[in-house]
Backbone bond lengths (Angstrom), bond angles and torsions (degrees), N, CA, C in turn:
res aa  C-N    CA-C-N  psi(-1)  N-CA   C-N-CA  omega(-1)  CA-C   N-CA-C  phi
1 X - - - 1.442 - - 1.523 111.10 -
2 X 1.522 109.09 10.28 1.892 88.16 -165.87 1.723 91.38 -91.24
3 X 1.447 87.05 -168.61 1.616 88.49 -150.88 1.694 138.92 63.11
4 X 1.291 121.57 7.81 1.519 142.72 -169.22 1.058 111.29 -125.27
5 X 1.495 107.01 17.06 1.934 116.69 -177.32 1.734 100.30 -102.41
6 X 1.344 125.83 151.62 1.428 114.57 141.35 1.728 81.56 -150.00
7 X 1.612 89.63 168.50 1.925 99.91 -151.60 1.934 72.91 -138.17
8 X 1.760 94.58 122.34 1.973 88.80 164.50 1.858 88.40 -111.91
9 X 1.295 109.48 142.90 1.153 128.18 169.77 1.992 105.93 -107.84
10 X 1.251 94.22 132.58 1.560 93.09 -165.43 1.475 93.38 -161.74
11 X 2.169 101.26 141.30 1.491 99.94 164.08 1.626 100.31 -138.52
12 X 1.475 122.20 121.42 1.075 127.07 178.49 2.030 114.15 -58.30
13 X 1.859 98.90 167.98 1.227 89.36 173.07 1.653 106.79 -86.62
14 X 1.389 93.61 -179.68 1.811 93.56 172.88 1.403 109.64 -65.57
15 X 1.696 115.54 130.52 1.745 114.69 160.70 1.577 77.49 96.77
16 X 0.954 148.43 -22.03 1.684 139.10 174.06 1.348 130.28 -71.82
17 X 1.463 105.13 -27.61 1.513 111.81 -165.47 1.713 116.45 -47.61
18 X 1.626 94.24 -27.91 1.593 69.89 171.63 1.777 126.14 -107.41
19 X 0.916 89.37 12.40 1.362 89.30 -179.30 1.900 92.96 -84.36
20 X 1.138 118.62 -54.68 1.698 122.62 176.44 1.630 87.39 -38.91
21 X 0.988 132.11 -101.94 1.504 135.86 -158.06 1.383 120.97 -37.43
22 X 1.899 120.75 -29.14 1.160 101.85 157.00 1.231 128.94 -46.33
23 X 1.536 120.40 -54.21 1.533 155.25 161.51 1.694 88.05 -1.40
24 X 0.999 104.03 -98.08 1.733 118.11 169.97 1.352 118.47 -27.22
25 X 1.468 124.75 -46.80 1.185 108.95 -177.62 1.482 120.48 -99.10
26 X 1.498 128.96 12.45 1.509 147.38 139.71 1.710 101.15 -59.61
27 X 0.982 119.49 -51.74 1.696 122.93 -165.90 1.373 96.82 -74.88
28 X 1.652 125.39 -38.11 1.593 101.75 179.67 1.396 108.41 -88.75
29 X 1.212 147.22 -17.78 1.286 149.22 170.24 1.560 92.88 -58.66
30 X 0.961 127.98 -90.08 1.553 130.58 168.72 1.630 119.17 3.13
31 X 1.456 112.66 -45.01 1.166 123.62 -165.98 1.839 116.09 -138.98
32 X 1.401 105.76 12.57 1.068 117.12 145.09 1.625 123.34 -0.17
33 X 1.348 107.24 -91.83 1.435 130.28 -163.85 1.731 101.20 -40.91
34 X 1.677 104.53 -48.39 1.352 114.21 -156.99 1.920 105.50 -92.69
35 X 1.250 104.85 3.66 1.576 111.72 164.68 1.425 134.16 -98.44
36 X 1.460 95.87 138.44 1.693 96.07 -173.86 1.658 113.15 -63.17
37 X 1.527 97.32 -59.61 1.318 138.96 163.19 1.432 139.96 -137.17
38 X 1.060 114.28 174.29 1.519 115.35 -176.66 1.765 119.80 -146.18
39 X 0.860 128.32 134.47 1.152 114.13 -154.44 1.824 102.75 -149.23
40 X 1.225 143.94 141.91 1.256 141.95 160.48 1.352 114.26 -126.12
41 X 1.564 133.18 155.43 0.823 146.54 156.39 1.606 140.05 -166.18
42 X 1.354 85.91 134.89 1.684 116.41 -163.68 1.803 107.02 -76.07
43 X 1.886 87.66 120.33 1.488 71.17 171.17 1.493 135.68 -125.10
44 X 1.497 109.25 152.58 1.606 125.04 -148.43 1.652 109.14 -31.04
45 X 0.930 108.42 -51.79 1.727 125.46 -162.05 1.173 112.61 -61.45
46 X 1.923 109.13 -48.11 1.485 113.10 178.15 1.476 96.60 -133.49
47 X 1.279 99.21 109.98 2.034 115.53 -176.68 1.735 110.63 -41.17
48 X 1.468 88.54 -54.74 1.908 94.68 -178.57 1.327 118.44 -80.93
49 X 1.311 123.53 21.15 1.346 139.35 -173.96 1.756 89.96 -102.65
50 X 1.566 111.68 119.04 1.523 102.50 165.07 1.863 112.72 -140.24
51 X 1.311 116.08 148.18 1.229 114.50 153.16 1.337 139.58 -72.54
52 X 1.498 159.81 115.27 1.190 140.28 163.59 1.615 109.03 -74.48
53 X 1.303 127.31 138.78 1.424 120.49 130.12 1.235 132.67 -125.61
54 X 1.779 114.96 149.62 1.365 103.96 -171.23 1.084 98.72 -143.72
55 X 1.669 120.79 129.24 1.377 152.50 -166.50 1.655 106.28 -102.33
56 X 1.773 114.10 77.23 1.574 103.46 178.51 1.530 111.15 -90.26
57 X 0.818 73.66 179.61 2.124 98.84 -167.98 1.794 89.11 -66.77
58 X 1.326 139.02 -47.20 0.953 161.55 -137.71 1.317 143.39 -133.93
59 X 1.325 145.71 97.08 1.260 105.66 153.08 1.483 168.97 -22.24
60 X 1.343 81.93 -35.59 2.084 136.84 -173.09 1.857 75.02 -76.16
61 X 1.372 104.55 -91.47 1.289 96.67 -161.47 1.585 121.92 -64.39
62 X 1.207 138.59 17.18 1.263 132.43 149.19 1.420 126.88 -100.80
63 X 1.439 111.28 -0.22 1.266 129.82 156.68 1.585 106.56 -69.83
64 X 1.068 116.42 -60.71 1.785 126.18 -175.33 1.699 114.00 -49.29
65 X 1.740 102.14 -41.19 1.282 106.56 -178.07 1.466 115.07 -65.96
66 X 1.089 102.51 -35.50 2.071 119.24 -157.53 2.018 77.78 -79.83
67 X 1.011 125.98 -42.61 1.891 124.69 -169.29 1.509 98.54 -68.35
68 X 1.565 119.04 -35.90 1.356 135.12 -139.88 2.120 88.79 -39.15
69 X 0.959 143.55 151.05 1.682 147.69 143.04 1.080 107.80 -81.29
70 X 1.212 157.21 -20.82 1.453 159.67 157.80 1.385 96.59 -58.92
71 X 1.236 119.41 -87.21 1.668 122.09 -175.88 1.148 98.45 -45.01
72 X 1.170 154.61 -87.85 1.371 167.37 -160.80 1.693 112.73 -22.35
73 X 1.596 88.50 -42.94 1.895 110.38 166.22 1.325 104.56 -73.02
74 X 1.418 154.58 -33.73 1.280 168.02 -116.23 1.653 83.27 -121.64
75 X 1.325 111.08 -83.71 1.402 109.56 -161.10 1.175 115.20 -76.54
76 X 1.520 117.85 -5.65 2.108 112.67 164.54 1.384 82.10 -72.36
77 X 1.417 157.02 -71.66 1.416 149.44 -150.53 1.509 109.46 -44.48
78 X 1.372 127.51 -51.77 1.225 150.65 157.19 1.245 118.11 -34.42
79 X 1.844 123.23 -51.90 1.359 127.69 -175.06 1.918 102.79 -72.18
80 X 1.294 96.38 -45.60 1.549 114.24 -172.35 1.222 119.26 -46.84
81 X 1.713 103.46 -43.54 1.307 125.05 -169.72 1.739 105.81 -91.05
82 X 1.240 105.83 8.60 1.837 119.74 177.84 1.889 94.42 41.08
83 X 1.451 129.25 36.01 1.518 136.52 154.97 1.492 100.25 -35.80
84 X 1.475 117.67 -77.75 1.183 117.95 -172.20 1.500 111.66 -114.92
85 X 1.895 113.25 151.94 1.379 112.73 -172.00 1.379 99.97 -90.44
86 X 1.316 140.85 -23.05 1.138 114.95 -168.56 1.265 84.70 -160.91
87 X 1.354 119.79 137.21 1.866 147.64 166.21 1.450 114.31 -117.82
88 X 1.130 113.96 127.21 0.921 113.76 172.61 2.269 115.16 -153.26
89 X 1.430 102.81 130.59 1.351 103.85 -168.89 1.465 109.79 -122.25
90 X 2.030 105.06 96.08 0.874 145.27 179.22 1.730 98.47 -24.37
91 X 1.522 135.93 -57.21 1.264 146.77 149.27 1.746 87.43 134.60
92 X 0.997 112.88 -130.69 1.390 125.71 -175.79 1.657 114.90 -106.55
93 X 1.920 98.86 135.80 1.534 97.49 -162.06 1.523 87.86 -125.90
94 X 1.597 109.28 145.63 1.216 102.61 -141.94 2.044 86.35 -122.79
């Protein structure tokens, strides 16, 4: 399975958190089929501080997702909407 990791590190603004986390859960519905798992987590110290991880079936398919133009529209909506301050997708951890 290595290489089938990508890790989003993300901290929403205040009063945002959920709009950021919908964000995420449009993108895993979206890509469902091609996921192992999915997993988030919030951490204790700083609430709006969160981890993503996502366990694909694939390389292939986490290449497709990160290209996806649908998603791609999803998260300019997200940047625009200042949801989250900082994204970032670790890529593949091997």
């Amino acid at each position: 399975m290595a290489g089938n990791l990508s890790i989003a590190i993300f901290e929403t603004l205040e009063g945002h958190e959920a709009d950021a986390l919908q964000l995420f859960g449009i993108a895993f519905l979206r890509w469902r089929p091609r996921l192992q798992r999915d997993s988030i987590h919030r951490q204790a110290a700083s609430p709006r501080h969160y981890v993503l991880l996502r366990h694909w079936r694939s390389e292939e398919d986490r290449h497709a997702a990160l290209e996806d133009p649908e998603l791609q529209k999803i998260w300019a909506v997200g940047e625009s909407d200042s949801d989250c301050q900082r994204v970032r997708d670790a890529g593949a951890v091997a």
